[in-house]
C-alpha positions as CSV (number, residue, x, y, z in Angstrom):
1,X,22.3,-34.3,-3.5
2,X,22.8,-31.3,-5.5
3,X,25.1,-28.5,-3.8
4,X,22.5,-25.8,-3.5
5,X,20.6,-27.4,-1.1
6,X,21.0,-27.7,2.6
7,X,19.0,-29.9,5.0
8,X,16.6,-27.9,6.9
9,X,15.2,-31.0,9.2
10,X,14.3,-34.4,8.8
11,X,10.7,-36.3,10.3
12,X,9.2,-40.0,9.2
13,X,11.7,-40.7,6.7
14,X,11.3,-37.3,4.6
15,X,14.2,-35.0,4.4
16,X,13.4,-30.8,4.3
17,X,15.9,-29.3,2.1
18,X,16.6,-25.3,1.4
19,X,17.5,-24.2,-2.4
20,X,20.5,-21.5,-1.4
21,X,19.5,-20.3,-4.4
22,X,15.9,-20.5,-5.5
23,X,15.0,-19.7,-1.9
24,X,12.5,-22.2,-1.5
25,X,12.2,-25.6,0.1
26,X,10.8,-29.2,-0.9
27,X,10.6,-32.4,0.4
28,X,12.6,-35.5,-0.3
29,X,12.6,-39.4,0.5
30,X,15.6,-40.8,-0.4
31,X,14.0,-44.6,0.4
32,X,11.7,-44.4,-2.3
33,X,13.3,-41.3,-4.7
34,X,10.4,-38.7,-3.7
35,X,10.2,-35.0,-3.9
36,X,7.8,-32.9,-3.3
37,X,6.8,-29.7,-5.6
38,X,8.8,-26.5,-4.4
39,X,7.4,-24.1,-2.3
40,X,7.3,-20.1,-3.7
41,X,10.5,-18.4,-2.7
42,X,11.0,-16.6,0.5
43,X,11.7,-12.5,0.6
44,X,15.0,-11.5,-0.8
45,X,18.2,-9.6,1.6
46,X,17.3,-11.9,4.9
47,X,19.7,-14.2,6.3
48,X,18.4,-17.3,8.2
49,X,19.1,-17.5,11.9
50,X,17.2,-20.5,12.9
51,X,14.9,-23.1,11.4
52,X,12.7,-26.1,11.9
53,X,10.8,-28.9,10.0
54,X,8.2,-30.8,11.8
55,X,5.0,-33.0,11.3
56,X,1.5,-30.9,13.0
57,X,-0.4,-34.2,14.0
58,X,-3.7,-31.8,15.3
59,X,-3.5,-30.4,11.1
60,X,-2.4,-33.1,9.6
61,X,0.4,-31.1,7.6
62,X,4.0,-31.2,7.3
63,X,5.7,-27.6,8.5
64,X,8.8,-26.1,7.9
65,X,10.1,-22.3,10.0
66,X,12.4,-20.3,9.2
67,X,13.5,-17.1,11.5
68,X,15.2,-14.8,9.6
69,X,17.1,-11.4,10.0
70,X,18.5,-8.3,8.0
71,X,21.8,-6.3,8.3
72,X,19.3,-3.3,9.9
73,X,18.6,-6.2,12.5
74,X,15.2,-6.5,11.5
75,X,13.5,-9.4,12.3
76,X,10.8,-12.1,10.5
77,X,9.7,-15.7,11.1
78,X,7.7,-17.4,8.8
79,X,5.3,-20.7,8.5
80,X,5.1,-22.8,5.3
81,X,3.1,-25.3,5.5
82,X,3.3,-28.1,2.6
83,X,0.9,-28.1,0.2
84,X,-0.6,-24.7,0.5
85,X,0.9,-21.9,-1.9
86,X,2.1,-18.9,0.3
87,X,4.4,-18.5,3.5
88,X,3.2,-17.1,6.3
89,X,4.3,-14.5,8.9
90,X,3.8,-15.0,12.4
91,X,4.9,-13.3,15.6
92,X,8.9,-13.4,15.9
93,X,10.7,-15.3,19.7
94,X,9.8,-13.7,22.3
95,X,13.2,-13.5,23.8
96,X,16.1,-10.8,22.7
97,X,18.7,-13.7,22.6
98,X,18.7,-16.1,19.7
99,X,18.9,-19.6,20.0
100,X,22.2,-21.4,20.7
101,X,22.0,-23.3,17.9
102,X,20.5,-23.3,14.0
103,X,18.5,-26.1,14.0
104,X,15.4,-27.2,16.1
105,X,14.7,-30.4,18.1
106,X,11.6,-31.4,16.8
107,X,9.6,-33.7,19.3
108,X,5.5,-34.8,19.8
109,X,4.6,-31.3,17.4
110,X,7.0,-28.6,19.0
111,X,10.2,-27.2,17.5
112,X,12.8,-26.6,20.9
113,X,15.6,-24.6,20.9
114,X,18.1,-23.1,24.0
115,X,18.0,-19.8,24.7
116,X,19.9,-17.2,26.5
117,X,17.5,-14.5,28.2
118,X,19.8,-11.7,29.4
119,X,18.1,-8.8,30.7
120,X,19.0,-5.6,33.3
121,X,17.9,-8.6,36.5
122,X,18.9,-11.5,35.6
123,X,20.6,-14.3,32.8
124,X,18.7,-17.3,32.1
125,X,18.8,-20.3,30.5
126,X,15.6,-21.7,29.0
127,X,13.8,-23.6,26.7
128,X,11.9,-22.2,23.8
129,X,9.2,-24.3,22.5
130,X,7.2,-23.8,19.5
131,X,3.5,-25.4,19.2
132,X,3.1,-26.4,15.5
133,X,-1.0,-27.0,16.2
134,X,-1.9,-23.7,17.7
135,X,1.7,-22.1,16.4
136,X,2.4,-20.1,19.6
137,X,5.6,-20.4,21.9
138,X,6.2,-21.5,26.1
139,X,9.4,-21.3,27.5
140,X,10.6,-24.6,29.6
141,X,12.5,-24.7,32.3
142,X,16.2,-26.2,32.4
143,X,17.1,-29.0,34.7
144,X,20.0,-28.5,36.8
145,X,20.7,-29.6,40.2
146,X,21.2,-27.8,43.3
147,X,25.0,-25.8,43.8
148,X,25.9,-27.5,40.5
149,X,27.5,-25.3,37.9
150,X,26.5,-25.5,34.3
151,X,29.1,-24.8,31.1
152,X,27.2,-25.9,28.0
153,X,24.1,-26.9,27.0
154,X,22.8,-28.9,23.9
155,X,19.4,-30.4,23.3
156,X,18.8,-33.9,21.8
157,X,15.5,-36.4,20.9
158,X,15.7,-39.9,22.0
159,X,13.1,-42.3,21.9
160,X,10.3,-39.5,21.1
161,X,11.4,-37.4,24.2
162,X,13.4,-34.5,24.5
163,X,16.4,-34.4,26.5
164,X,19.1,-31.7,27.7
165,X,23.0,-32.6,27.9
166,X,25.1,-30.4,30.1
167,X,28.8,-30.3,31.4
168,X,28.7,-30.0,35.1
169,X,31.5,-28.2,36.9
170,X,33.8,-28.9,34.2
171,X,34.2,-32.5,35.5
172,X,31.2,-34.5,34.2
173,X,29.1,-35.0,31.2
174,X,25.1,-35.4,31.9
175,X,22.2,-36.0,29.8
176,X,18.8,-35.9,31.0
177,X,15.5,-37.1,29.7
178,X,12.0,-35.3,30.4
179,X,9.7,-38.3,30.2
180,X,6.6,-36.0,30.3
181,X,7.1,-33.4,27.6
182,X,7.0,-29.9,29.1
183,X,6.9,-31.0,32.6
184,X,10.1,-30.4,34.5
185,X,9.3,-32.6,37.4
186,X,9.8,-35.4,34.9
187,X,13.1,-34.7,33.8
188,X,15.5,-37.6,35.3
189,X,19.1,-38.1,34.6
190,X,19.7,-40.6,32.2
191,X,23.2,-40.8,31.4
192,X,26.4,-39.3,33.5
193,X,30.0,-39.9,32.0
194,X,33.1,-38.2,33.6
195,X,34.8,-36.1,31.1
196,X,38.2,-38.1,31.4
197,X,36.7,-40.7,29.4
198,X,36.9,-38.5,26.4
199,X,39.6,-37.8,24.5
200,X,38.7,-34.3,24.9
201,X,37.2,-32.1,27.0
202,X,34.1,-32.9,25.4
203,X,31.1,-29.9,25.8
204,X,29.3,-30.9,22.8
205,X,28.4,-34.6,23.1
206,X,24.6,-35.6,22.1
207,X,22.8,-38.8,21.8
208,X,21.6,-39.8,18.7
209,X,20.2,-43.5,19.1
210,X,19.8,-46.2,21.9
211,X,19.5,-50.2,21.3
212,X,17.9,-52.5,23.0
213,X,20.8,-53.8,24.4
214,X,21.5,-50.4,26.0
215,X,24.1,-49.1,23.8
216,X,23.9,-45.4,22.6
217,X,25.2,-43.8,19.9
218,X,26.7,-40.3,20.9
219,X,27.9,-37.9,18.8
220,X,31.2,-35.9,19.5
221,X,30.8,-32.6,17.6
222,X,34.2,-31.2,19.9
223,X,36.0,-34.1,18.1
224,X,34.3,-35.1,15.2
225,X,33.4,-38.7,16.1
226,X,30.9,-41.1,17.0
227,X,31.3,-42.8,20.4
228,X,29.7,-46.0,21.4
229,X,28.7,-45.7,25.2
230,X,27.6,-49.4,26.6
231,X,25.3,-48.5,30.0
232,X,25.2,-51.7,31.2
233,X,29.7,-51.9,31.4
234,X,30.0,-47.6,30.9
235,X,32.4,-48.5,28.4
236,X,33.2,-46.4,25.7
237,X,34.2,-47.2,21.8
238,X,35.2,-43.9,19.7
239,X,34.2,-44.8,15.8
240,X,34.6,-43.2,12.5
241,X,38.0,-41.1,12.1
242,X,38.3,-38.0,10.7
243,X,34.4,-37.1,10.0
244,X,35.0,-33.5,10.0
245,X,33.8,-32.8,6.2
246,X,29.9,-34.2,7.1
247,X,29.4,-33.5,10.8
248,X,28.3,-29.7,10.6
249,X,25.1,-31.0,8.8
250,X,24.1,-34.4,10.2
251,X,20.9,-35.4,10.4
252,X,19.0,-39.2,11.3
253,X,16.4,-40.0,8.5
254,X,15.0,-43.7,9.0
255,X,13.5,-45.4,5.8
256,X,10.1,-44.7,5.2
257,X,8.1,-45.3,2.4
258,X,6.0,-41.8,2.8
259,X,5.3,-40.0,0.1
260,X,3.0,-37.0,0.7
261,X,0.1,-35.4,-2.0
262,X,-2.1,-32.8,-1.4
């Protein structure tokens, strides 16, 4: 893959990628060698904060956001949606924090990202969902239990539901699982792994894949591995060395053989 572009997201076996330089983005499947025509270039001088690349399944189009910024602290987000010839501006978060990380969690036609909402009464934690259908935002409650102190929070997909990993009291790795997307009452915990069993502290540890078997693939982005975690035993098998050079931009893309005209 050509150096000046970076992966913006990646949904049904088709890779988003951003030309650095052309400022534009296009589609790729690597399965079958497709790409897509490039979309017109996006406003010069802004720097992008946050981004992502989903599927609308109410429009039938694949969508691609990018929130962007300038040194005066000026603010834009804009839509493109593929196939069409012109981004589009629409309303910027409605939050004063920006998200916790750069990329979204794309699940069932929402981009989700963790936010920090400070203001003069209170800090919160929260999750900011964007509907790609109707292309407006909700914010989600956390899970958390009860006199339990969180440090870190990351977001994950598995098995077409989003999920929330936290490190409680310094002591314990959690992930949840909302079964019911956007209901909190449906968040469970799904997998809890005391910290010890690391070879680091570990704050950043996120799901990636389960098997049938029950074995799920975790990613260690504290320590640059993969890590094997077996449910059934709650044994854990650390894999791939020295993955540094390739973890800051890791995405999943499962063979496909969609190609996409308009």
């Amino acid at each position: 893959m050509e150096k000046q572009y970076s992966i913006i997201g990646s949904y049904n076996g088709l890779l988003c990628l951003y030309n650095e330089y052309e400022r534009c983005v296009m589609l790729r499947n690597p399965s079958i060698m497709f790409e897509s025509k490039k979309s017109p270039p996006v406003s010069l001088g802004w720097t992008i904060q946050h981004h992502g690349f989903g599927y609308d399944q109410v429009n039938n189009k694949y969508k691609v956001l990018l929130a962007m910024r300038k040194k005066n602290d000026h603010a834009l987000t804009k839509i493109y949606i593929f196939g069409e010839d012109s981004w589009k501006t629409i309303p910027n978060f409605p939050t004063s924090r920006a998200p916790l990380r750069l990329s979204a969690k794309f699940v069932r036609s929402t981009f989700n990202w963790i936010v920090e909402k400070r203001d003069v009464i209170s800090n919160q934690t929260v999750i900011l969902s964007f509907d790609l259908g109707n292309e407006t935002y909700k914010e989600i409650l956390m899970p958390q239990e009860d006199g339990v102190k969180v440090y870190k929070h990351t977001l994950y997909v598995l098995n077409n539901c989003l999920g929330v990993c936290q490190v409680s009291n310094k002591t314990h790795w959690v992930a949840w699982l909302m079964k019911e997307y956007g209901v909190f009452d449906s968040c469970t915990k799904f997998v809890i792994i005391s910290l010890d069993n690391f070879n680091k502290k570990s704050f950043f540890v996120i799901p990636l894949f389960i098997s049938e078997n029950g074995v799920i693939l975790l990613m260690n982005s504290d320590s640059y591995q993969f890590v094997l975690y077996n449910l059934n035993s709650g044994k854990l098998d650390y894999l791939l060395e020295d993955t540094y050079n390739f973890m800051f931009n890791l995405h999943i893309c499962c063979e496909s053989l969609v190609s996409v005209t308009w």
